[in-house]
C-alpha positions in Angstrom: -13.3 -22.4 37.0 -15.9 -22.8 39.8 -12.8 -24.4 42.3 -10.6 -21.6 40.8 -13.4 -18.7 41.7 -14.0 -20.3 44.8 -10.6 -20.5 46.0 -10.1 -16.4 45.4 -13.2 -15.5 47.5 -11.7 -17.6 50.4 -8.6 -15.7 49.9 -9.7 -12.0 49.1 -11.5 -12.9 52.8 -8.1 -13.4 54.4 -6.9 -10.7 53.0 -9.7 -8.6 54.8 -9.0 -9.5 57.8 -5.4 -8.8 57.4 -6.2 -5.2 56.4 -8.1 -4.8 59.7 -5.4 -5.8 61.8 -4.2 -3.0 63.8 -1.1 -4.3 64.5 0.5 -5.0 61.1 -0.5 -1.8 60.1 1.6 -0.3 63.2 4.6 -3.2 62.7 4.9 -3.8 59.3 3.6 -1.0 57.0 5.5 -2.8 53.9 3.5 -5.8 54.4 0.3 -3.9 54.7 0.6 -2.3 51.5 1.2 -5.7 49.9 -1.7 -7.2 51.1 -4.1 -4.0 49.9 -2.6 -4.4 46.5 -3.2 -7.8 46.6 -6.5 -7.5 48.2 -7.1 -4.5 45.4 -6.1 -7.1 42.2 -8.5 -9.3 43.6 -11.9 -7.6 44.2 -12.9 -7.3 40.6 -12.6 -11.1 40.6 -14.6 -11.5 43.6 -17.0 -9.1 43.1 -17.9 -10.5 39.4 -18.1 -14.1 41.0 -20.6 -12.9 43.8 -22.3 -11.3 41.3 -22.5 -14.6 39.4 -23.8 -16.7 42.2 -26.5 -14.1 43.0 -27.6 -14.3 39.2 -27.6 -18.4 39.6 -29.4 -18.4 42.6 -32.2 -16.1 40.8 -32.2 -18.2 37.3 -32.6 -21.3 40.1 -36.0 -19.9 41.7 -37.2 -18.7 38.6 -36.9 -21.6 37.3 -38.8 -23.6 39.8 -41.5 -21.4 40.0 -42.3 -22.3 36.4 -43.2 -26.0 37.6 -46.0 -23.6 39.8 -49.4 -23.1 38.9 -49.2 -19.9 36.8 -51.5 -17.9 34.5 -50.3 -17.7 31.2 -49.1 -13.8 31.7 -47.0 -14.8 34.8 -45.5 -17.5 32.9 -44.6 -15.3 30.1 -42.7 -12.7 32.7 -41.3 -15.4 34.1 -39.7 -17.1 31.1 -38.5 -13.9 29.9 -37.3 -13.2 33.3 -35.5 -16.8 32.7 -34.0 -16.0 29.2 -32.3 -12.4 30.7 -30.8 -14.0 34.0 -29.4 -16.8 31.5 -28.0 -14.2 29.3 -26.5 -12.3 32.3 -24.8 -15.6 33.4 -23.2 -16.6 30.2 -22.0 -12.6 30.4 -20.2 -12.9 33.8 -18.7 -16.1 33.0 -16.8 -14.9 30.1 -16.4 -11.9 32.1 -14.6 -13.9 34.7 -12.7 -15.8 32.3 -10.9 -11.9 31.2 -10.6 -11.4 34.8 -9.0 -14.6 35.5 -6.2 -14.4 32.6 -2.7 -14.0 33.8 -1.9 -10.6 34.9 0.7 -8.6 32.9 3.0 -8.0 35.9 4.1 -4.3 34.5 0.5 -3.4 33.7 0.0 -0.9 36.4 4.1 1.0 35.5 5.0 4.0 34.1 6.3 4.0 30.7 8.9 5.3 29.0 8.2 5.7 24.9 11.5 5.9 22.6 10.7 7.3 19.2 12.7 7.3 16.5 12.8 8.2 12.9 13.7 5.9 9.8 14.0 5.4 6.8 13.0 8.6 5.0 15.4 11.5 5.7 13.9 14.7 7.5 10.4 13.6 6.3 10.8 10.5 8.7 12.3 12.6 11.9 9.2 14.8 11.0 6.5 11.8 11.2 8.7 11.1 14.6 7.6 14.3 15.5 3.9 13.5 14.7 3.9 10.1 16.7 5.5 12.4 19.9 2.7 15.1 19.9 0.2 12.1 19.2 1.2 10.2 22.3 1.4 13.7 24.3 -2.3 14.1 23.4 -3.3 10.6 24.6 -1.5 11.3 27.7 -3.4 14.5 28.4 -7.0 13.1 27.8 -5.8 10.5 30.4 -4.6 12.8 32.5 -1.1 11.1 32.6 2.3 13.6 33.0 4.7 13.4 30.6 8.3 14.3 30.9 10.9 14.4 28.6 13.8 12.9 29.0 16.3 13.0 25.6 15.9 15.1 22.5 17.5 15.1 19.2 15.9 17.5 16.9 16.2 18.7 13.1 15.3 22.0 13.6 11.6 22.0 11.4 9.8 20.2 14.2 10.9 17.0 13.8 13.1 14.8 15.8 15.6 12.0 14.6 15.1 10.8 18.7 12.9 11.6 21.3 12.6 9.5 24.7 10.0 10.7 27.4 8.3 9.4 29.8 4.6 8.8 30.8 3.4 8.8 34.7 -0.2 7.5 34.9 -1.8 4.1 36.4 -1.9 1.9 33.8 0.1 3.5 30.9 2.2 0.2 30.3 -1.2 -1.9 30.0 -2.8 0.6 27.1 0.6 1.8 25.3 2.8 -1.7 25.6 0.7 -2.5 21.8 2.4 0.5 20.2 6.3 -1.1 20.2 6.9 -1.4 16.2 7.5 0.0 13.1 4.9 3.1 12.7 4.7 3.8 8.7 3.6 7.2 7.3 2.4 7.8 3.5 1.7 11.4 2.9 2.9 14.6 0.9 5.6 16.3 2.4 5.5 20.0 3.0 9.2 20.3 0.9 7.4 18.3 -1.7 7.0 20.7 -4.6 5.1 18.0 -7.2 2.9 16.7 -4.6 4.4 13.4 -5.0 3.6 10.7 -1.5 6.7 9.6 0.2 6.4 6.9 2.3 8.7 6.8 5.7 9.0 5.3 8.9 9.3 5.6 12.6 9.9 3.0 15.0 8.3 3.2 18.7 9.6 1.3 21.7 7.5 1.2 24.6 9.3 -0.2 27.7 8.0 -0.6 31.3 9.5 2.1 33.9 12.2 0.1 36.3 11.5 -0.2 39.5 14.7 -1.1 41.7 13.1 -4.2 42.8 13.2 -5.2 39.4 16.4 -4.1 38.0 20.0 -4.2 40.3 22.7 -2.4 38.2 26.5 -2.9 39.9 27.9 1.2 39.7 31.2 -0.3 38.8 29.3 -1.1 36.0 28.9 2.1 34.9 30.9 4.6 33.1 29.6 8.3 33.6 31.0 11.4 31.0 29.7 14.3 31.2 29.8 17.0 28.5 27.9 20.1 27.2 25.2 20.2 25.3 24.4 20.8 22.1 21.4 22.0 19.8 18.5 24.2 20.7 19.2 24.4 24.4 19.8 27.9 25.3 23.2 29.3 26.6 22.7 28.2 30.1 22.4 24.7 28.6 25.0 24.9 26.3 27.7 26.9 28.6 28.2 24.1 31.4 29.3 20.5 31.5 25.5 19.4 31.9 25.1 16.7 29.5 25.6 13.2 30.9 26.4 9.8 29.0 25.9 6.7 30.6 27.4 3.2 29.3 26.5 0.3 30.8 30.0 -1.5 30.0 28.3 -5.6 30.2 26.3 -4.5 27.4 27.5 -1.9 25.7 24.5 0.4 26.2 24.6 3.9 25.9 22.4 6.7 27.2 22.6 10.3 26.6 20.7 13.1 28.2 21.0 16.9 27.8 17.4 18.5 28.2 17.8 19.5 31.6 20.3 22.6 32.7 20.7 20.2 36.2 24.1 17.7 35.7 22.3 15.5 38.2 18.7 15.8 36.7 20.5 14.5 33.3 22.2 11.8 35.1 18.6 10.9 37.0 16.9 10.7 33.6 19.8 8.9 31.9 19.9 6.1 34.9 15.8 5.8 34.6 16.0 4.8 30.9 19.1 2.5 31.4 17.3 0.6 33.9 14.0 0.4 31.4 16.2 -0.6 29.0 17.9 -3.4 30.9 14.7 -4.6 32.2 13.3 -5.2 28.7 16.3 -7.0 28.1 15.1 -8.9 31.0 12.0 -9.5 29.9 13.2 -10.3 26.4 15.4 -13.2 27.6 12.5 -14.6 29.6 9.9 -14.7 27.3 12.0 -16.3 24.4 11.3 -20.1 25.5 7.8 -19.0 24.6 8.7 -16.7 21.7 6.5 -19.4 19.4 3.6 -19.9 21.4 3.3 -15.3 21.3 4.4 -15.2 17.6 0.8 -15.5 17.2 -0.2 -13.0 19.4 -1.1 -9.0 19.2 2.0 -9.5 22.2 3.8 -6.0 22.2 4.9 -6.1 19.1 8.5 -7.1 17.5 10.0 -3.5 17.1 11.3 -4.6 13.5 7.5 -5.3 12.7 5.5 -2.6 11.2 2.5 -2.5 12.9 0.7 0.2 11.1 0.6 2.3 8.1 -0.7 6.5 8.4 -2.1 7.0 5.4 -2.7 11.1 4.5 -4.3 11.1 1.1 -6.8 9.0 2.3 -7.4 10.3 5.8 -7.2 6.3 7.1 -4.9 4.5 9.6 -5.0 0.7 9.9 -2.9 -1.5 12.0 -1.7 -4.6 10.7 -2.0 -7.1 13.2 -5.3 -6.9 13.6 -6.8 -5.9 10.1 -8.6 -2.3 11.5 -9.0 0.6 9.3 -9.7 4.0 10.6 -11.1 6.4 8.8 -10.1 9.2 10.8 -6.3 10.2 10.9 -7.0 13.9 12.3 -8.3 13.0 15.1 -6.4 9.5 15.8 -3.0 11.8 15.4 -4.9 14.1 17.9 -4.6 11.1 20.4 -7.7 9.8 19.8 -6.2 5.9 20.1 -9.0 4.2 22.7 -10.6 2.6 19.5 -7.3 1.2 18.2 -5.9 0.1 21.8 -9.3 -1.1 22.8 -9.5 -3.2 20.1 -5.8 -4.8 20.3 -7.0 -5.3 24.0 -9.8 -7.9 23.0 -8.2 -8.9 20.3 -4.8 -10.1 22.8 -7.4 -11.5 25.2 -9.4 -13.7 22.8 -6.2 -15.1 21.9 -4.9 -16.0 25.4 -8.4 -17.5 26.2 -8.0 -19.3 23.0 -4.6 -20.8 24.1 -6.2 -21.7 27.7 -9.3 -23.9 26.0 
């Protein structure tokens, strides 16, 4: 690791360097901006490693000054001075060892959540409805945007599909966890004996496209465009604003009617095509290693159920990693950090796991 570690400093130096140079700031503002997000992924690193070699170079004089002639109360500050700069080094190593773990590449995207309801009737579109306004929240306390992109309610606040989006650094890394089966168990407000029904939702979490990432052919593409229908208003419903997409390789097809704009629709529509397509991407790449992440907390299979909302008991516990929470208010509030943190250390142990 110490060749590894050493071999990032000389590089974050380079970078540096590049950063101050006038001219490919002035001739090649692309490339700049490369290097300073390079240059940006790596400082952490480097900054933990200095840090490390500043805490070995103190554990190495403290150490030596224990072969000097000391009173017995220096010695004692210095051993204990000894035991904490030990304790700080083993800390920063395995610190490093996080740091130094493969970088998701979509970590830093924009997401785009697709919620849907299950089995379970209008009690399942109405726990879809829950899981919206409970990723909404989290959002907010990150101060993340969110913008809606395709809506298909039932009327009593629930949705049988809702698709939006979420604009905030690092959205993909803390939401990519929730893909899955989301299970509710709770009485229904239509429930006259009080009896639990249990229904489903299932989340899909994918990475927002980037055109570098994603080259669709327009020939590819067959647009319609229709009026909407539902709870849009007349101005909505009155005009040809609705816009299908299918993508005719693959047979995908995206509606979107929310906005009163023909274009905006067809903006929105092409945004979740391409997220869609590039998770088919991803999909197709990481099935050579689909054994190897079986394993893992990964982003989960979306025919998996990850976790189960239980009502009666005021608890929600996720599945693939054995945590109970004993506080469903506030997690459906958008209190997640807990939960994600914990699927965060959890996928990390397992990948430095894998690397030993």
């Amino acid at each position: 690791m110490s060749d590894n570690l050493a071999f990032v400093e000389e590089k974050f130096k380079e970078l540096e360097e590049k950063i101050m140079d006038p001219n490919l700031i002035n001739e090649d503002r692309e490339e700049w901006q490369r290097v300073m997000k390079e240059h940006a992924d790596l400082e952490p690193i480097v900054l933990k490693y200095r840090e490390l070699k500043e805490t070995e170079k103190q554990l190495e004089d403290s150490k030596e000054m224990l072969y000097e002639k000391l009173d017995d109360e220096m010695k004692e500050l210095v051993k204990e001075e000894v035991k904490i700069l030990e304790e700080n080094l083993e800390k920063y190593q395995e610190e490093l060892k996080i740091l130094l773990l493969p970088k998701d590449p979509n970590d830093h995207k924009n997401v785009i959540v697709e919620i849907r309801g299950g089995a379970g009737g209008d009690e399942a579109a109405l726990f879809a409805g829950t899981l919206f306004r409970m990723y909404v929240r989290y959002a907010e306390r990150n101060n993340w945007k969110v913008d809606i992109m395709n809506t298909n309610e039932i009327g009593i606040g629930g949705y049988k599909e809702v698709i939006f989006m979420i604009n905030g650094k690092g959205a993909y890394s803390r939401l990519k966890y929730e893909s899955g089966v989301h299970r509710v168990q709770r009485v229904p407000e239509t429930e006259a004996s009080g009896r639990i029904h249990t229904s489903t939702a299932t989340v899909a979490v994918l990475p927002e496209a980037e055109d570098i990432d994603i080259d669709i052919d327009p020939n590819e593409i067959r647009v319609d465009v229709f009026r909407s229908s539902g709870n849009g208003g007349q101005s909505v419903n009155t005009t040809d604003s609705a816009v299908r997409l299918t993508h005719i390789p693959t047979g995908i097809v995206i509606s979107c009617q929310d906005e009163k704009s023909q274009l905006k629709n067809k903006d929105k529509a092409m945004k979740i095509l391409k997220s869609r397509l590039y998770d088919m991407k991803l999909s197709e790449q990481n099935a050579e290693i689909a054994d190897m992440k079986r394993g893992q907390v990964g982003t989960g299979d979306r025919s998996e159920r990850i976790r189960t909302y239980n009502f009666p008991q005021g608890r929600v516990t996720d599945h693939r990693i054995n945590l109970t929470l004993h506080k469903i208010n506030s997690f459906i509030d958008g209190d997640l950090d807990e939960m994600i943190e914990t699927l965060i250390t959890t996928d990390q142990a397992q990948k430095l796991q894998q690397m030993e």
